[in-house]
LUMDO-807252 format. One record per residue (C-alpha): residue in one letter; x, y negated, z. Coordinates in steps of 0.001 Angstrom, whole numbers, plus 500000, padded with zeros to 6 digits. Last residue first. Layout:
BEGIN
AXYZ...
REM end
This chain:
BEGIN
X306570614142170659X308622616494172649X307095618493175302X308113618058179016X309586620765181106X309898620665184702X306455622317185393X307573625234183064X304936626361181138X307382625655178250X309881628343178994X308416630525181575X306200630353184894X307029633170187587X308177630643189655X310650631881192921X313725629580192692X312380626563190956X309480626194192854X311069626505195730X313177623673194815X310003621746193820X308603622662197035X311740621494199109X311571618034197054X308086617411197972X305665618448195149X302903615866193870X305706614369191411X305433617647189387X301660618209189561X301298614403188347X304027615170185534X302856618402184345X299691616550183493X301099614000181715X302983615531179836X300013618106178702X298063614881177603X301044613425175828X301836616642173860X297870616433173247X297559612773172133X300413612944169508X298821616460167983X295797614811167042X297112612063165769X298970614178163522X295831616391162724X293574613188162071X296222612323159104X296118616204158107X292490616106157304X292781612754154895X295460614898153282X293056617768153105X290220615813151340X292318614063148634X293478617625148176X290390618909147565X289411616176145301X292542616839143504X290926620470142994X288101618995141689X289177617242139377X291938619381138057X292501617448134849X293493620209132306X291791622420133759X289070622863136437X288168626329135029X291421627639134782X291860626479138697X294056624295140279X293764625310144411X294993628441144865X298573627946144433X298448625460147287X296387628070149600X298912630827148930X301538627699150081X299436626748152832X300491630424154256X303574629940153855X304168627008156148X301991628964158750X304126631916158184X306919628900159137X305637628283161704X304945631930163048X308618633112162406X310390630076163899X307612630517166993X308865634205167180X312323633280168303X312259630144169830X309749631844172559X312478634750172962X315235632413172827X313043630039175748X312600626224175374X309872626558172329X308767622708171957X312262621911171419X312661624590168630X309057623507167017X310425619665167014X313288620966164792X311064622717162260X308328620178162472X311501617413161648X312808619211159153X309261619832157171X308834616359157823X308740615736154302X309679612049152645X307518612252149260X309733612324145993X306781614686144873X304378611758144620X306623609348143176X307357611580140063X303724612459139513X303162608735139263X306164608208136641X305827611374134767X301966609774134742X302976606395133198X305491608174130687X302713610455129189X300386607556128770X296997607927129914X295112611259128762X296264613883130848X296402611099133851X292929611003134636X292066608300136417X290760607888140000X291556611150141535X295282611119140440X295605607579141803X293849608478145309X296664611136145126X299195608565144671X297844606002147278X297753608906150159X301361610197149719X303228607788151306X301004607860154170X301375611638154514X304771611539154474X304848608920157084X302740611312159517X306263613069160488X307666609207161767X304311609284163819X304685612602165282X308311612631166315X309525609529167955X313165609176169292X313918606030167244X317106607240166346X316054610898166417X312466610447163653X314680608061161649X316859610229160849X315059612853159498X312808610720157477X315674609089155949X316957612541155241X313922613543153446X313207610317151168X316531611053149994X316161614521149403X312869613863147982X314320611230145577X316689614065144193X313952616576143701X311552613294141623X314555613163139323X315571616690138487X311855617320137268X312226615225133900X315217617648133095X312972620684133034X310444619110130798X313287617585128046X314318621224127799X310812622974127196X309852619709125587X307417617109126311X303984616667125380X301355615681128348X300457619612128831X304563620422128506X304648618012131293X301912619445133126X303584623069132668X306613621632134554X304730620345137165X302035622671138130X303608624124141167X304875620603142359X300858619299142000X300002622359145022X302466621193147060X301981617780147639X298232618183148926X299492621386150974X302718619797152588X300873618910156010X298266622033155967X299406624793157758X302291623527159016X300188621075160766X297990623840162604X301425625866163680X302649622661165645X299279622113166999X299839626341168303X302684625692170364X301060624628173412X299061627728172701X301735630644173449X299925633920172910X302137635051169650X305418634011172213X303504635926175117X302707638650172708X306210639044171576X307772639858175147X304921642231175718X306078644265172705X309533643839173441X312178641591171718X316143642743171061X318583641660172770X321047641106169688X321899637301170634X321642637928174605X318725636367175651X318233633482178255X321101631647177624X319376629165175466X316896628179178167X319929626277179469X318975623291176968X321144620463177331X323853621887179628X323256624725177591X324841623589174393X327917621512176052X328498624189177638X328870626881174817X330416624450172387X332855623217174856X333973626308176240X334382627566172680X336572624308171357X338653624838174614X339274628486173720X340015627746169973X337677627965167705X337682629591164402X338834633159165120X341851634600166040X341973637337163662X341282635330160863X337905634254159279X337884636689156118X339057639818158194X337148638418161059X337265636372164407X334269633859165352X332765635964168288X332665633002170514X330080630617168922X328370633955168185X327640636851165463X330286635068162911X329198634792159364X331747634409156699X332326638533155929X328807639523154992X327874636141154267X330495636914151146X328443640223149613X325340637572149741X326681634774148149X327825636816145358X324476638643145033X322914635274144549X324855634377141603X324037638097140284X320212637241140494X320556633672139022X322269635534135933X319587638208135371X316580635854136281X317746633383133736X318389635820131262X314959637259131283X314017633660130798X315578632912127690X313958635517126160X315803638607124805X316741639734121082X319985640415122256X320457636644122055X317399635422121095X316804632933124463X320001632191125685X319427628221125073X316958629227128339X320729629778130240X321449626138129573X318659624135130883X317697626717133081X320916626071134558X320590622086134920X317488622581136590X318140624786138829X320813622741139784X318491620307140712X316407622848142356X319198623873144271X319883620530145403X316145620642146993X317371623701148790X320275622036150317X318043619070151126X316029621451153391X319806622674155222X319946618816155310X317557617529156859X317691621191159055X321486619533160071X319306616480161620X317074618475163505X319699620560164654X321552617510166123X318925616400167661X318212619997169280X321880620339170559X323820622925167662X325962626167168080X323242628994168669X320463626680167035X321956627233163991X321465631518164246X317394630603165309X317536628702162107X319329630980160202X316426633618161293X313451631399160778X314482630828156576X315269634292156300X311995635621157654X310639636500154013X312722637434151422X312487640812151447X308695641074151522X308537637866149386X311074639140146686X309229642839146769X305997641060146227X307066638940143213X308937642066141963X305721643926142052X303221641183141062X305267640597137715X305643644705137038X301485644856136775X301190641187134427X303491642899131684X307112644368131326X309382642512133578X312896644024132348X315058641078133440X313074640752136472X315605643062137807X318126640134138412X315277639529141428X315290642479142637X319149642794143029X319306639864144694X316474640669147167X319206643581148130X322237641954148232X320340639131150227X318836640784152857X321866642421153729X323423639355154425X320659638086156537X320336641298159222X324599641632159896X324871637986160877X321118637455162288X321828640345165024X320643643699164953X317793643205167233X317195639510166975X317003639725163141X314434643080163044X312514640905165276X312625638116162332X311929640705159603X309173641682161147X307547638214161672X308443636858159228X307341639746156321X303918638959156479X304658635604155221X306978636262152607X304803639121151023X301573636886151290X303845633733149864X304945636387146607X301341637648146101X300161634124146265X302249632882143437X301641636185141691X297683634900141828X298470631884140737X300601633204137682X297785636118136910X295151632558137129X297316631019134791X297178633706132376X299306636825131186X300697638818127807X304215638670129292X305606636646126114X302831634341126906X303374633974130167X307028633577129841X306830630684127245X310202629225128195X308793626348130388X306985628877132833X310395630160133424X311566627166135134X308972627399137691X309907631226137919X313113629672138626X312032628659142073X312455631980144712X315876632843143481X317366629677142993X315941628712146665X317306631777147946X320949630423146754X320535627714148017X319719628794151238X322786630810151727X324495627914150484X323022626133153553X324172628447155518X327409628289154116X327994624556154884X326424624763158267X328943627152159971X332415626217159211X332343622977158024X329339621920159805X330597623661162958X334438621763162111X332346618343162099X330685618985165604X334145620020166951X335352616491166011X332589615314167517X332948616772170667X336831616599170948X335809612128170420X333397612194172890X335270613738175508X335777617008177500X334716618515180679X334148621732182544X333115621859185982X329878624020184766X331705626375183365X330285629044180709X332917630274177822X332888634595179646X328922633829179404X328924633326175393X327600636754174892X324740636671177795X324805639678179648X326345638451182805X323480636259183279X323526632005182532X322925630349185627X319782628481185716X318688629441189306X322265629131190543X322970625679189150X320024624410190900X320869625011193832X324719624212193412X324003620634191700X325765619693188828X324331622872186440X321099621305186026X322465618753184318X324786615124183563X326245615171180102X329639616250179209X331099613631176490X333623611133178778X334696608219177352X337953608885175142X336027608318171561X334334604684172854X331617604320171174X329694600564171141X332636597784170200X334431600092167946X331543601107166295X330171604739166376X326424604089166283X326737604278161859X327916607575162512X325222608706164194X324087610592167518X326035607897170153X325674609316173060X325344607313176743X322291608580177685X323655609525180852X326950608314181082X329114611092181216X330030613221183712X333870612881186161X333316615179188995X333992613241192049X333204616222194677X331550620276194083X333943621607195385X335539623934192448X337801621277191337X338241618510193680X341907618995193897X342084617607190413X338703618041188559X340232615903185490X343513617726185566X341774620934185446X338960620224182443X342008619247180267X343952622528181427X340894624688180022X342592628313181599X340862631181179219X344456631118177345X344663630419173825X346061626461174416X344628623586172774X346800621862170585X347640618429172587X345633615294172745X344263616012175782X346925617554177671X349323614816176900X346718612059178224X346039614172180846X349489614050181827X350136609974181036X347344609207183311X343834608280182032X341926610095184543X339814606714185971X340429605223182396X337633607482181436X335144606209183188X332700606635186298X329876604657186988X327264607176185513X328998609846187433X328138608731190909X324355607599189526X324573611260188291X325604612711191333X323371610900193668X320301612355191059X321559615617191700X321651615217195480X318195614187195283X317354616683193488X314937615495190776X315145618003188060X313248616829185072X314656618908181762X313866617933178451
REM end
């Protein structure tokens, strides 16, 4: 969050804070407002608000600050009032500062940028709800879709595909950890590769051809072709989960990103519902052609994906402003007004987000300051570990339930239930962390939840109680609420540069990765069928990751802090001067604060 203190800012605001819509509620504006916007660059709602003040600097009508209402359930008649004005007091009010954080000429979306523009609560969220239409529903098919592609070896395990492959548990961890070494290793790359080309031509591709490797897993011939494909997926895979995020956070405020991540994550946990409900039918394929059930699997959820990926080609747009397309129309998806006020209304909040143009691509020294960035580095520690003691149980699911005695069929449908809690669990989670506006202590709830059910699995061993009793405590474990939207969002915030936002996507989620090698690592052949010392282990991490969270709270409000006294110690000349000649970037801004 910004700080700026200019007096003449802060005169503004307390100006604007008093101001209403009822102020510019004449017939006109009325008519303008609640008429089909016009295709011209000229906003004429923005106009008859400025009146002859337009351009001066004098009466401009902001919002309340503070004033939004993030939810639906906020929106009462009594507490949201639709016509109030939307645009938000910022750096762009004042003409100092509005020159130092001017977008440059370079920027894609600069032709949309104007700081006198305004608009209302009720054109803001009905813009929000055509982005999700438009933008967030097919990424988070695009997710989907990886999700099948990356998960139904879990469902394969159920259809006796080690055996028929000749292979072990230990081959199966050690493809597990093949695949997240591939993934995570390819971030990075695949990430710069993203910013360079742009994420609309870079994902789609990635797709077609990860699609076609994994529909090749048909023919898997032993334990040698297994650790190929798994590597290939991971390689090609890996950065696609960092890159839509970086393309979300083109059209979305940071709560409202958090929030859509809830949901891009819940996305994936659908698609291991319907993963579920596939396997259950395509394994039934099993002897036809004299094939396994699995090898179909792969083959169909391989061609699905292939789909998705020849249509991303054409249902992507680069920018907020670059919308048109032979599948999207040739005027786009936005009208003019709609642009202006996604593009402002966007960097009003954060105008770090003009800082790179969308296929400007990274330089060496440009990615070593990201790599080098250590107020970002807590963030990377609990990705590391904060879904590891989870995890690890979720990879030996179905073949526990075989273990206890259920069927390949019955097994797979017994795992719907604890993926439809979790989404659940999730979004709750999610939203609770923006309405009350706290970050590390709502993300630490997942770990609380999960404490009492891994004591559980410690305590008794739950291969030999009743099969029901542990579905049922393996079942509440995994329907954990993860704050793996919440670290992703938080991350973003953290960031406050493109180039920053960029490579810290990549390196969380290698982090996130990387405790998934460590996951698959930690159930052993030689600790089976009760684990015990591998749930010792993960007794031993989640008590670890409790510390972490605290951890993390008291050094976002340490670094706070400190910015603040060397902030407040400036006269208001100094801090303009500080503004206008600091060589200090995203984060290490003095104006900046971190979330927490």
């Amino acid at each position: 969050m910004l700080l700026i203190k200019n007096t003449r800012l802060e005169a503004r605001r307390d100006a604007s804070s008093k101001a209403s819509w009822s102020s510019s509620s004449d017939e006109e504006l009325q008519s303008l407002l609640y008429s089909p916007s016009s295709d011209k660059d000229e906003d004429p709602v923005t106009a008859a608000l400025l009146g002859d003040d337009a351009g001066k600097g004098k009466g401009l009508a902001l919002g309340v600050p503070g004033a939004e209402k993030r939810f639906f359930f906020q929106r009462s008649k009594t507490r949201y009032d639709p016509e109030a004005i939307a645009t938000q007091p910022s750096v762009f009010d004042d003409p100092d500062t509005l020159e130092e954080y001017r977008p440059p000429d370079e920027w894609e979306n600069v032709h949309r940028f104007d700081p006198d523009a305004r608009w209302t609560w009720g054109e803001e969220h009905k813009l929000i709800r055509k982005i999700d239409l438009r933008i967030m529903m097919f990424a988070a098919l695009m997710f989907m879709a990886l999700e099948l592609d990356r998960s139904n070896i879990y469902q394969a395990l159920t259809d006796d595909f080690l055996d028929d492959l000749g292979m072990t548990t230990n081959d199966y961890n050690l493809g597990n950890s093949v695949f997240k070494f591939a993934f995570l290793c390819a971030e990075v790359p695949s990430q710069l590769v993203a910013k360079w080309v742009g994420p609309d031509l870079w994902i789609p591709t990635q797709m077609v051809v990860w699609s076609l490797v994994g529909s090749s897993q048909y023919y898997l011939k032993g334990r040698t072709s297994f650790l190929l494909c798994r590597a290939f997926l991971g390689m090609l895979q890996g950065g696609f989960i960092p890159e839509v995020i970086l393309y979300l956070s083109y059209f979305y405020k940071h709560h409202e990103l958090s929030l859509r991540l809830g949901f891009f994550w819940t996305a994936s946990a659908f698609a291991d519902v319907l993963g579920g409900f596939l396997a259950f039918g395509i394994l039934h394929l099993r002897g036809v052609n004299n094939r396994a059930g699995w090898r179909w699997l792969f083959l169909i959820e391989g061609l699905i994906t292939l789909v998705v990926g020849l249509l991303a080609f054409a249902l992507m747009p680069s920018s907020p402003t670059s919308t048109s397309g032979w599948l999207r129309g040739s005027h786009g998806w936005f009208t003019s007004r709609e642009e202006t006020i996604m593009v402002n209304r966007v960097i009003r909040e954060d105008p770090s987000k003009s800082s790179m143009h969308n296929r400007e691509p990274l330089t060496p020294k440009l990615l070593w300051q990201s790599i080098k960035d250590f107020d970002l580095w807590p963030l990377y520690i609990l990705g590391l570990n904060f879904q590891t003691p989870m995890l690890t149980p979720s990879n030996y699911l179905t073949l526990s339930l075989k273990g206890l005695g259920f069927g390949t069929f019955g097994t797979n449908l017994l795992v719907i239930p604890s993926k439809v809690l979790h989404v659940v669990t999730m979004l709750g989670l999610t939203y609770a962390g923006e309405v009350r506006s706290e970050l590390t202590y709502t993300a630490l709830f997942g770990q609380l939840w999960a404490l009492p059910f891994i004591i559980f699995i410690n305590v008794f061993d739950i291969t030999t109680i009743n099969k029901w009793l542990a579905w049922l405590v393996m079942t509440l474990l995994l329907c954990y609420p993860s704050a793996h939207p919440i670290q992703v969002g938080w991350n973003s915030r953290n960031s406050n540069t493109v180039r920053s936002r960029t490579v810290s996507a990549a390196i969380y989620n290698m982090s996130v990765q990387t405790s998934g090698i460590v996951a698959a690592n930690i159930y052993r052949d030689d600790d089976a069928p009760r684990y015990a010392r591998g749930n010792r282990v993960l007794l031993g991490i989640l008590v670890l990751n409790i510390f972490l969270y605290l951890g993390t709270k008291v050094y976002y409000k340490k670094r706070n802090e400190y910015k603040e006294r060397k902030w407040d110690s400036m006269t208001q000349e100094e801090k303009m001067a500080y503004l206008a000649t600091t060589s200090d970037k995203g984060n290490k801004r003095l104006e900046f604060r971190f979330a927490h």
